[in-house]
TIRO-2110 file (N, C-alpha, C; in Angstrom, 1 decimal):
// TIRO-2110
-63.2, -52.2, 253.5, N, 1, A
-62.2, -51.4, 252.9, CA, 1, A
-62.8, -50.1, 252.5, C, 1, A
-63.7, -50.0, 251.8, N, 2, A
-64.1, -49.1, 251.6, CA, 2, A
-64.6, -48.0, 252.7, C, 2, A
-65.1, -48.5, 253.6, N, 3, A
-65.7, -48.0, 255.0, CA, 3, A
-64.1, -47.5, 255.3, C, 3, A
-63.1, -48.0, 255.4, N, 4, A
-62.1, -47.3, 255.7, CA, 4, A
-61.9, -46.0, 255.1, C, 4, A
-61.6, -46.0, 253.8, N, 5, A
-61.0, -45.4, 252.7, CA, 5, A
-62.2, -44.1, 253.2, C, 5, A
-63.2, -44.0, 253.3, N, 6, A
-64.5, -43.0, 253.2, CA, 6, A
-64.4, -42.3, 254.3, C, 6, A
-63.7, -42.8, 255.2, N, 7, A
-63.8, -42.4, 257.1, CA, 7, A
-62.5, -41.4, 257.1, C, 7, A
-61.3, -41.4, 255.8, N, 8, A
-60.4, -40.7, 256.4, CA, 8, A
-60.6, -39.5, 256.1, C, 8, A
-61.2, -38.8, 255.0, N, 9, A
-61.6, -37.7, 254.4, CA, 9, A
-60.7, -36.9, 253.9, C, 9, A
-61.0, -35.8, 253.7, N, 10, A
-60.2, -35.0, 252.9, CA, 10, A
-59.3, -34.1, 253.6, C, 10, A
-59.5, -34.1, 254.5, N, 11, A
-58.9, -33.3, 255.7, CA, 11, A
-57.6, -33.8, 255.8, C, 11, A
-57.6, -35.7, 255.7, N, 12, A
-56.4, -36.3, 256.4, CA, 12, A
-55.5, -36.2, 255.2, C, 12, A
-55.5, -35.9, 254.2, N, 13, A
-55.1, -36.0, 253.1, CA, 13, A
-53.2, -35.6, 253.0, C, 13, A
-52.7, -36.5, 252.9, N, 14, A
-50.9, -35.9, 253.0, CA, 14, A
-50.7, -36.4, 251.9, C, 14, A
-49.9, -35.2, 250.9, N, 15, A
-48.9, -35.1, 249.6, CA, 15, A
-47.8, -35.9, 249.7, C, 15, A
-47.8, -36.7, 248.7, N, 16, A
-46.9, -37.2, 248.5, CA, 16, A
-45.4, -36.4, 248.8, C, 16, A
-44.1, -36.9, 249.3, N, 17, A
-43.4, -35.9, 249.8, CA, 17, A
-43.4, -35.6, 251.0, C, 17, A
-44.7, -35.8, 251.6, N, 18, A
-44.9, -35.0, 252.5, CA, 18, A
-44.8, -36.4, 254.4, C, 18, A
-45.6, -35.9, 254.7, N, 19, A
-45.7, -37.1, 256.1, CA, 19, A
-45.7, -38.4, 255.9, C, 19, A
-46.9, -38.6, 254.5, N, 20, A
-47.2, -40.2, 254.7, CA, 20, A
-46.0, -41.2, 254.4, C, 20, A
-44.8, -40.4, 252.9, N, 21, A
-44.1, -41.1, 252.0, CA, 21, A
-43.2, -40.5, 252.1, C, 21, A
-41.9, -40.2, 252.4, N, 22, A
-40.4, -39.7, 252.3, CA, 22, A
-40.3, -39.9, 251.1, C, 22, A
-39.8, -38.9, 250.6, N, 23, A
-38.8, -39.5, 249.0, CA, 23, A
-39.6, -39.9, 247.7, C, 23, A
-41.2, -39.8, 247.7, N, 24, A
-41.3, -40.4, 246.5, CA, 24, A
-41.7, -39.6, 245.7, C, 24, A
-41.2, -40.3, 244.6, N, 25, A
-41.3, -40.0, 243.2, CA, 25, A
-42.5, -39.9, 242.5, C, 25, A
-43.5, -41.0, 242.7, N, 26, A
-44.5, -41.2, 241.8, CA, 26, A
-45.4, -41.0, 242.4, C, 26, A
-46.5, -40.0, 241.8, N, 27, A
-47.6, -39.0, 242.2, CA, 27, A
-48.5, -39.9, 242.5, C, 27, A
-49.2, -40.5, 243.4, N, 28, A
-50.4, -41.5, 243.9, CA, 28, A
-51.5, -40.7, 243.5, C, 28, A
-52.6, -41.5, 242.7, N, 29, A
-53.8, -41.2, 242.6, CA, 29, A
-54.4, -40.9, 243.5, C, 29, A
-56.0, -39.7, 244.1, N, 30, A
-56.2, -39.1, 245.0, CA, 30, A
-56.6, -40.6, 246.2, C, 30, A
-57.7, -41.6, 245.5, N, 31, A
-57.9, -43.2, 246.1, CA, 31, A
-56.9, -43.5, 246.7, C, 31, A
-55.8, -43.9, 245.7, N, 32, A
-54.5, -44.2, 246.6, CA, 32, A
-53.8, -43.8, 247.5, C, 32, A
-53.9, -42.1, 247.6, N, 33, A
-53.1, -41.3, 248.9, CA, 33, A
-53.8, -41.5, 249.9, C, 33, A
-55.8, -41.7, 249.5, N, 34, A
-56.3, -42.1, 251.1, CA, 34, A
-55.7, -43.0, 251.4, C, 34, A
-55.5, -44.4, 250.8, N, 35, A
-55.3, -45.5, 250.8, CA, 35, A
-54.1, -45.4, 251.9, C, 35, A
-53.2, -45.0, 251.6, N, 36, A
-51.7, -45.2, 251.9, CA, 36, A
-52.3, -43.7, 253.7, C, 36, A
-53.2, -43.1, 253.4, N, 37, A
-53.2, -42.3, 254.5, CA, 37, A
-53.6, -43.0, 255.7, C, 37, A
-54.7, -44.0, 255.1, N, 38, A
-55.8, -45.3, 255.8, CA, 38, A
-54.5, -45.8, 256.7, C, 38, A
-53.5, -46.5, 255.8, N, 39, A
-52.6, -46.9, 256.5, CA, 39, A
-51.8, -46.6, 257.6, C, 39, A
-51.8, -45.5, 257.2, N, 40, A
-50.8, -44.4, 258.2, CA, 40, A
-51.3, -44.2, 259.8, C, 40, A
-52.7, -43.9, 259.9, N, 41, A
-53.3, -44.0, 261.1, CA, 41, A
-53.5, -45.3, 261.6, C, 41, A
-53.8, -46.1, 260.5, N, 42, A
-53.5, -47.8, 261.3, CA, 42, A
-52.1, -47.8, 262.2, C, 42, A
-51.3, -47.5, 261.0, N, 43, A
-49.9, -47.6, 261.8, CA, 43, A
-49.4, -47.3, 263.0, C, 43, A
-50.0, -45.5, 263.2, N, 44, A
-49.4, -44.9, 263.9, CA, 44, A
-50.6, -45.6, 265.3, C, 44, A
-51.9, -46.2, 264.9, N, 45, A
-52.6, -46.3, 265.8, CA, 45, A
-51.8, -47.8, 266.8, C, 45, A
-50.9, -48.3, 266.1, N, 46, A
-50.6, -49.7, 266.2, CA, 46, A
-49.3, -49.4, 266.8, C, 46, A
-48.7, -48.2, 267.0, N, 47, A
-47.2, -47.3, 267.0, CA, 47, A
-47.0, -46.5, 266.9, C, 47, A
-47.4, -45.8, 268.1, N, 48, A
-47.7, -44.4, 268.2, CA, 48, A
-46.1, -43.4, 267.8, C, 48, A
-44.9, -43.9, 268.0, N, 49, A
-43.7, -43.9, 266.9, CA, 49, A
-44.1, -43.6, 265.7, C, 49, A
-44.6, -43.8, 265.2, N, 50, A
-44.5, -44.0, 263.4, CA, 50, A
-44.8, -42.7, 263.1, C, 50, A
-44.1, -41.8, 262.7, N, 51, A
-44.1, -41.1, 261.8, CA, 51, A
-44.5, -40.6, 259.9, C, 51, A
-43.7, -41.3, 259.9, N, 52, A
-43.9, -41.6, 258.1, CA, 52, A
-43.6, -43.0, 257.7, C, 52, A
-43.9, -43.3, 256.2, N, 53, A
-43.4, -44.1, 255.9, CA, 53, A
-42.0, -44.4, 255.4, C, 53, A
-41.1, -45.5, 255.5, N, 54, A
-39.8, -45.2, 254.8, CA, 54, A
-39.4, -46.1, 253.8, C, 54, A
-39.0, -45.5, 253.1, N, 55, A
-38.5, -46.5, 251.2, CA, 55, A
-37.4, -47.6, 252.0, C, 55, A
-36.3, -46.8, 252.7, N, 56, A
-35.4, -47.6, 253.3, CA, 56, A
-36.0, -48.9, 254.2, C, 56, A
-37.1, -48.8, 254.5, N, 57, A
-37.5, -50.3, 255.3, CA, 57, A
-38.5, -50.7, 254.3, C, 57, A
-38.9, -50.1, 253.4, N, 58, A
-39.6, -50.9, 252.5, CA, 58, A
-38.8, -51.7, 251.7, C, 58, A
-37.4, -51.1, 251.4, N, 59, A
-37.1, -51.9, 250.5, CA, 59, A
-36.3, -53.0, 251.3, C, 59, A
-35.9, -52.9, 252.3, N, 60, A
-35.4, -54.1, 253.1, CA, 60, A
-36.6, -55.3, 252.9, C, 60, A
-38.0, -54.6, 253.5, N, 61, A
-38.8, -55.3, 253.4, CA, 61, A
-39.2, -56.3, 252.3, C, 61, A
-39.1, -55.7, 250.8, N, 62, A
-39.2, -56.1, 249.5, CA, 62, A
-38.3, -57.2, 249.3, C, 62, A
-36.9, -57.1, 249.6, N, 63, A
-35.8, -57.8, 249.6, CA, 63, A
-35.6, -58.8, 250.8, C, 63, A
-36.2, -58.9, 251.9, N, 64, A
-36.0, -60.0, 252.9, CA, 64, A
-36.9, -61.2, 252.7, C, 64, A
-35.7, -62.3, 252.8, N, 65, A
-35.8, -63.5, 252.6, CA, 65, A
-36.7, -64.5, 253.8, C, 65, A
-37.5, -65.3, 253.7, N, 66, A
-38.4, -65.6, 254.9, CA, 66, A
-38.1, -67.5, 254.5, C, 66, A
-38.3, -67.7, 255.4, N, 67, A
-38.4, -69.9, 255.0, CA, 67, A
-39.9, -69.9, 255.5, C, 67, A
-40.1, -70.0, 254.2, N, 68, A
-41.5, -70.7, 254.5, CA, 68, A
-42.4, -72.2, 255.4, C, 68, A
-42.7, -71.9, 256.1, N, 69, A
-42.8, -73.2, 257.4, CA, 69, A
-43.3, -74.4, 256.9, C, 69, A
-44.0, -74.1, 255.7, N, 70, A
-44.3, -75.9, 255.5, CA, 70, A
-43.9, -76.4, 254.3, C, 70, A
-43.1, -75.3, 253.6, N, 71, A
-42.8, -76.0, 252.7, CA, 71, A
-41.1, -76.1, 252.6, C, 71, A
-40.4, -75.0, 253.5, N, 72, A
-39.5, -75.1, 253.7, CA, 72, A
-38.4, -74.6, 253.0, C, 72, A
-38.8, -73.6, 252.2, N, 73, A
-38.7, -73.2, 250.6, CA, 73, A
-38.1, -71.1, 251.2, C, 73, A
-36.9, -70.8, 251.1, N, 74, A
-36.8, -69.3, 250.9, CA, 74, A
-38.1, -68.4, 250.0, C, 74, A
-38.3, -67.5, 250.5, N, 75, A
-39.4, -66.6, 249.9, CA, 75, A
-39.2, -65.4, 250.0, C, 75, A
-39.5, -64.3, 249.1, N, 76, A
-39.2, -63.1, 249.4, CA, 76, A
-40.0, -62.2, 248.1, C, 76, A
-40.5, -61.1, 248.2, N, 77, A
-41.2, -60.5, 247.1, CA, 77, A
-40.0, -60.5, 246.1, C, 77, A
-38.8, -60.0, 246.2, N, 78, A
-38.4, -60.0, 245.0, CA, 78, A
-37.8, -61.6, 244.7, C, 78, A
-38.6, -62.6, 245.3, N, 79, A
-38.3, -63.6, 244.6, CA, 79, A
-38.8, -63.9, 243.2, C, 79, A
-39.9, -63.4, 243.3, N, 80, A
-40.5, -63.4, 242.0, CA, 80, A
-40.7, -62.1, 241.2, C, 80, A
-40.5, -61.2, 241.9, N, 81, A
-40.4, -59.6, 241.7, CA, 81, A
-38.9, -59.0, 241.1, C, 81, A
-38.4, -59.9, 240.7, N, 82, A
-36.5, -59.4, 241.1, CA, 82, A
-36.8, -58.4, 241.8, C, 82, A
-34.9, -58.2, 242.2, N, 83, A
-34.7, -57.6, 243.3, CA, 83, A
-34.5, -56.3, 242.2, C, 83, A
-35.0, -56.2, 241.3, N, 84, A
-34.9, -54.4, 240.7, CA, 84, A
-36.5, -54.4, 240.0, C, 84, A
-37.1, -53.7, 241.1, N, 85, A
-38.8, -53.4, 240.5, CA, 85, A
-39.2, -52.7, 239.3, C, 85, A
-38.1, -52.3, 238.7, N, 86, A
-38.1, -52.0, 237.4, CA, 86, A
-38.3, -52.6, 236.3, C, 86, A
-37.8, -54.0, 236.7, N, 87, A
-38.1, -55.0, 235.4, CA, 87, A
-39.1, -56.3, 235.6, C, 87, A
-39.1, -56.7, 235.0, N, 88, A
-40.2, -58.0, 234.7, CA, 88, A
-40.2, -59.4, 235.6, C, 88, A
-40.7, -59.3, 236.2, N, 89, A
-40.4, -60.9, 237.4, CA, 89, A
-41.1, -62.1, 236.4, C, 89, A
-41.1, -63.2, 237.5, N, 90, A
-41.7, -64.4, 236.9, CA, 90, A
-42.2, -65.4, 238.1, C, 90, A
-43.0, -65.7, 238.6, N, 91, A
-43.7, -66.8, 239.7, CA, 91, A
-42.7, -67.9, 239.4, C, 91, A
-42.8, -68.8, 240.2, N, 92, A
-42.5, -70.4, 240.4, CA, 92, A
-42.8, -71.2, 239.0, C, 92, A
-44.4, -70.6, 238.7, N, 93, A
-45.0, -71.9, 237.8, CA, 93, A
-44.7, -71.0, 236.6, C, 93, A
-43.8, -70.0, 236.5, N, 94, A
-43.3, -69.8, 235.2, CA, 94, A
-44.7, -68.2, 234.4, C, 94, A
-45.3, -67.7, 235.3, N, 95, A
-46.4, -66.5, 235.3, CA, 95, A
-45.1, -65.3, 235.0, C, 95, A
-45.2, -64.7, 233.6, N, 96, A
-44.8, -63.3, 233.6, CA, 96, A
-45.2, -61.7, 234.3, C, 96, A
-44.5, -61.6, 235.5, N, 97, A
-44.8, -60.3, 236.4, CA, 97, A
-44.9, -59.1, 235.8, C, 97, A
-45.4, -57.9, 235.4, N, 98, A
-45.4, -56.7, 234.7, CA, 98, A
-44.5, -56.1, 236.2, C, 98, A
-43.7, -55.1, 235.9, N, 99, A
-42.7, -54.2, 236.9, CA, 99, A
-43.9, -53.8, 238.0, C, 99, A
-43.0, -53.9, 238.8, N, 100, A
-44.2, -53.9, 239.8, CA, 100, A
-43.9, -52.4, 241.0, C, 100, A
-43.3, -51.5, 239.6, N, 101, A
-42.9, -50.4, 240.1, CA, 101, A
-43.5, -49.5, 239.3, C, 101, A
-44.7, -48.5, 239.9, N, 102, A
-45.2, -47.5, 239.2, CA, 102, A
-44.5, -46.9, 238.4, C, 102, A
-42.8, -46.3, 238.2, N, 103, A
-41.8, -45.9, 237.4, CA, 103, A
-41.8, -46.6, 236.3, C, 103, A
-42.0, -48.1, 236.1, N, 104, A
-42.0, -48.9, 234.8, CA, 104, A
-43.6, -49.6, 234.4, C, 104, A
-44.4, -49.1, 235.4, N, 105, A
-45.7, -49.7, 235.0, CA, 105, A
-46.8, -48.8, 235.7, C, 105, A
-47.4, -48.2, 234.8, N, 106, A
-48.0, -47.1, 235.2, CA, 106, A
-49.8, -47.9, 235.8, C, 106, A
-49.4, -48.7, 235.7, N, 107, A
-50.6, -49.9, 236.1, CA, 107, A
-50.8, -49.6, 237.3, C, 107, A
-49.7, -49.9, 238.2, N, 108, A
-49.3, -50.0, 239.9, CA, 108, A
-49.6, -49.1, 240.2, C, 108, A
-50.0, -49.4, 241.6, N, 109, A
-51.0, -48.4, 242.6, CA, 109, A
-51.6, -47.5, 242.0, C, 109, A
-52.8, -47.9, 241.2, N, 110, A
-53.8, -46.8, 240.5, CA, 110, A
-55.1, -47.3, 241.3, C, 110, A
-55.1, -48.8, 241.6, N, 111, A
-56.9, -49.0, 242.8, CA, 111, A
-56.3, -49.7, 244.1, C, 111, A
-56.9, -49.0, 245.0, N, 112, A
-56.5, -49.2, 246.4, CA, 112, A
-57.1, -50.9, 246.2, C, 112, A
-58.5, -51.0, 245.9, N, 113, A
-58.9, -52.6, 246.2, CA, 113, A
-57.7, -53.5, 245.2, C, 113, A
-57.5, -52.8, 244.7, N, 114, A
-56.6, -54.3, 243.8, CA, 114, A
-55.9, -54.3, 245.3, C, 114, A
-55.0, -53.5, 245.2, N, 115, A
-53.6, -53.1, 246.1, CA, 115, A
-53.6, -54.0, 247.2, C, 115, A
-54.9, -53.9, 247.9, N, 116, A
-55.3, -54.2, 249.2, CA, 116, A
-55.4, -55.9, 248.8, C, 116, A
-56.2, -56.3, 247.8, N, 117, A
-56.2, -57.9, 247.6, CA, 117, A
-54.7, -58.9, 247.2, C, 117, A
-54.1, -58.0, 246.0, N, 118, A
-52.5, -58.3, 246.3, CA, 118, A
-51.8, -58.4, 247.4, C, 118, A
-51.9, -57.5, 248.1, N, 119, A
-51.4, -57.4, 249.6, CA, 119, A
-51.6, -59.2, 250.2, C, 119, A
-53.2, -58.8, 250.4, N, 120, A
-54.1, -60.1, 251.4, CA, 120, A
-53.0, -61.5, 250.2, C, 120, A
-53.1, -61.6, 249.6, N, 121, A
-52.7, -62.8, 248.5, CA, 121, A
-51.2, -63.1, 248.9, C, 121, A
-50.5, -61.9, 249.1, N, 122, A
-49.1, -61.9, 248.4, CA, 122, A
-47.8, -62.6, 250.4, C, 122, A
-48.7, -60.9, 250.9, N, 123, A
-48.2, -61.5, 252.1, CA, 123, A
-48.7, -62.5, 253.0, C, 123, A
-49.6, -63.3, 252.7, N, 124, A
-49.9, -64.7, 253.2, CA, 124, A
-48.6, -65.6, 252.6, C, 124, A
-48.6, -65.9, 251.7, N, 125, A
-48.0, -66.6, 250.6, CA, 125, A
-46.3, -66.6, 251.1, C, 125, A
-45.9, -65.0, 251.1, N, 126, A
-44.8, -64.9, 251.6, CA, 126, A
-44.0, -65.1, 253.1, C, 126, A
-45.1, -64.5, 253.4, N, 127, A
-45.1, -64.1, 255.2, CA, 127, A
-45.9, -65.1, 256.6, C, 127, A
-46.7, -65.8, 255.6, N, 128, A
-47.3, -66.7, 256.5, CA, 128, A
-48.9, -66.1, 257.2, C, 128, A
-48.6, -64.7, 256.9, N, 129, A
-49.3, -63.9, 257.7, CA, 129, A
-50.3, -62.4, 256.8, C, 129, A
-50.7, -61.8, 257.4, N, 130, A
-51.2, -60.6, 256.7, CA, 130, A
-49.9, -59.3, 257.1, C, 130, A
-49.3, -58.4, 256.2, N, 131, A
-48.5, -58.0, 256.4, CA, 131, A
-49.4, -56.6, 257.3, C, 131, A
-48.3, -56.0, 258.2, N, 132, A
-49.2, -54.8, 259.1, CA, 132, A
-49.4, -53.4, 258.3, C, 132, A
-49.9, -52.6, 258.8, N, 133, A
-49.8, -51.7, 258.1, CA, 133, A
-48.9, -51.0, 257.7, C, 133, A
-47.5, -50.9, 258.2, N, 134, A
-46.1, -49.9, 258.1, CA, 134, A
-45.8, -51.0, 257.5, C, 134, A
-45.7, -52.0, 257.0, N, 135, A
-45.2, -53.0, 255.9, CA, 135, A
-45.6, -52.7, 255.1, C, 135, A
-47.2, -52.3, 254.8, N, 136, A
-48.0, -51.7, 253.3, CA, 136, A
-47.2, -50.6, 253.1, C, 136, A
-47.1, -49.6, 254.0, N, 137, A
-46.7, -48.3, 253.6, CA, 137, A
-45.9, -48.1, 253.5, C, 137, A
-44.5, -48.8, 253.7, N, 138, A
-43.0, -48.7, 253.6, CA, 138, A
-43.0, -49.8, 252.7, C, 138, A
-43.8, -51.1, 251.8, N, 139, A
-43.3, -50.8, 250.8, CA, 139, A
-44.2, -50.1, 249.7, C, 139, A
-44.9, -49.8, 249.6, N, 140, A
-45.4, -48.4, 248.2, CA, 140, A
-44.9, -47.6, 248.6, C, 140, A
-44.2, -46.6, 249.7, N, 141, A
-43.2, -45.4, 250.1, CA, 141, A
-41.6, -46.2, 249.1, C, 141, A
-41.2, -47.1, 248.9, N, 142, A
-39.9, -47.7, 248.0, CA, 142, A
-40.4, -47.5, 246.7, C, 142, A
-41.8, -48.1, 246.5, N, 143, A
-41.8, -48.4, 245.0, CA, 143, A
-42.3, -47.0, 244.1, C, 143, A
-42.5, -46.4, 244.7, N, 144, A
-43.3, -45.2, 244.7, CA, 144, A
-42.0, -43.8, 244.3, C, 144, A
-40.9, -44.5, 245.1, N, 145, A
-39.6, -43.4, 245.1, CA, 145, A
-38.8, -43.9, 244.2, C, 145, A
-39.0, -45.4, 243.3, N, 146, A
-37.6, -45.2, 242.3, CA, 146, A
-37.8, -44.4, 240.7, C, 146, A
END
């Protein structure tokens, strides 16, 4: 990760606003704009289409419901996220979520490595899978914009 984060430099650097994030609101720390820039070249390397990131398929993203294959169970981030990232979620086993919207929790997206291990945790759990890179970046391009 970090070998990533170091390789994109200062050059690749896009403002918020700008290419990487349509629409957002909330100013990403300098770490975090590599972070989310890291992604962008994955993306675009993965889809040469890709342009930017978009809130509107992030938050579809955020909000789509998955059946989990072995246990057979609907899943979805705002299952435990509600579906307004503004307020306070809660896990299965009863764990209090802090907003998991930089707008109500100035906590969010301040370290790429948390980000990145959430990610690795969250979309296994949800998705079965590791989510791709335009899934990272469309959803912090949503949560980033409310």
């Amino acid at each position: 990760m970090k070998r990533r984060l170091a390789g994109i430099g200062a050059a690749a650097a896009v403002v918020l606003g700008g290419a990487a994030i349509s629409q957002a609101a909330t100013v990403l720390n300098a770490q975090m704009q590599e972070y989310v820039n890291s992604l962008l070249t994955e993306a675009r390397r993965n889809d040469p289409g890709v342009k930017t990131f978009s809130a509107g398929e992030g938050k579809r993203f955020f909000n789509m419901k998955r059946v989990h294959s072995a246990k057979k169970e609907e899943r979805s981030c705002s299952g435990c996220h509600t579906s307004n990232p503004l307020t306070r979620g809660k896990t299965p086993v009863g764990k209090i979520l802090e907003p998991i919207s930089p707008a109500a929790n100035k906590e969010r997206f301040t370290d790429a490595m948390k980000v990145e291990k959430w990610f690795k945790r969250n979309c296994h759990n949800v998705l079965e899978r590791e989510c791709t890179a335009k899934e990272k970046g469309d959803f912090i391009a949503y949560l980033t914009s409310l």
